[in-house]
N, C-alpha and C positions, 0 to 999 in steps of 0.2 A: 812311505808308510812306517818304517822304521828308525829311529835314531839311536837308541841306545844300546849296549852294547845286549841287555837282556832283552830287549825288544828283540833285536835280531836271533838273538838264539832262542824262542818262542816260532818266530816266525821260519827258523831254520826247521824247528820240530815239527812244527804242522807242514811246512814243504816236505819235509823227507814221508809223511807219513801218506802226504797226497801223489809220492813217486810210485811207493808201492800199493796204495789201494785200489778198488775195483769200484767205479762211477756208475752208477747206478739209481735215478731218478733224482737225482741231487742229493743222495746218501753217500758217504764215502766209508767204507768198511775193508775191513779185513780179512781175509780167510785164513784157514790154517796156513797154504801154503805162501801164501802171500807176508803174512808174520814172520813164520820160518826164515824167508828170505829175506826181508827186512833185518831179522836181527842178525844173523852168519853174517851180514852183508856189511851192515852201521854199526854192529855194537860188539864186536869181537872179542875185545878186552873182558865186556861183563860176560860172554856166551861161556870163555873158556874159565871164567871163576865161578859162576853158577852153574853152568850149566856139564861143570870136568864129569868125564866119562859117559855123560851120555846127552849131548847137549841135543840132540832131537825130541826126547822125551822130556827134556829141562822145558822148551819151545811149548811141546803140547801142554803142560800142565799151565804153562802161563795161559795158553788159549782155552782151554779148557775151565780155568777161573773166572776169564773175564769175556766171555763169549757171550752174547743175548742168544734170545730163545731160536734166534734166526743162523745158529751157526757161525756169528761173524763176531769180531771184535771193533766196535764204534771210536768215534776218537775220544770219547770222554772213558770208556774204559781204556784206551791205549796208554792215555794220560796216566793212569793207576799205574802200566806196566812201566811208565818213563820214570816216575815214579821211586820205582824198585834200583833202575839202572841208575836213576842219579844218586841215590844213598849208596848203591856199589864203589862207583867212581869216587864219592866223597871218602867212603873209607878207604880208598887206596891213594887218596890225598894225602892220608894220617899213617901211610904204611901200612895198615891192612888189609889182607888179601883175603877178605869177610863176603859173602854177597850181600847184598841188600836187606832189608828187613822184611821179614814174611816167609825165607828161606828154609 
């Protein structure tokens, strides 16, 4: 299914995001606590630049943005949160320790 080096990291991001969501009628979503854990778990690096001194509350307001009316976060809104995390990391490519845009 994969060959390229971005195809795999794509298909790395919709796998990780299918470890921690909840399967339900052929919907895959996220809840808060399920996000939470996801990002403390995959994304450390961004949790502790975005999210320094109170990365729980950092967590809710991402979910809280990008949440549907159903309380969950869909993969095309998670896509927005990956988003945020890849322009974090790119700036810490460049030496800065910036969060991502929308901060």
């Amino acid at each position: 299914m994969t060959n390229t080096t971005l195809e795999k990291s794509v298909t790395g991001v919709m796998n990780v995001f299918h470890k921690y969501s909840t399967k339900k009628e052929g919907f895959d979503e996220l809840n808060l606590m399920e996000l939470t854990d996801l990002i403390k778990k995959e994304y450390p690096t961004f949790l502790s630049i975005c999210g320094k001194g109170d990365p729980d509350g950092f967590i809710k307001s991402l979910f809280d943005k990008y949440k549907g009316k159903d309380e969950q976060v869909n993969f095309n809104k998670y896509t927005k949160i990956i988003g945020k995390i890849t322009d974090t990391y790119h700036n810490l490519s460049h030496g800065r320790t910036t969060c991502g845009t929308g901060k």
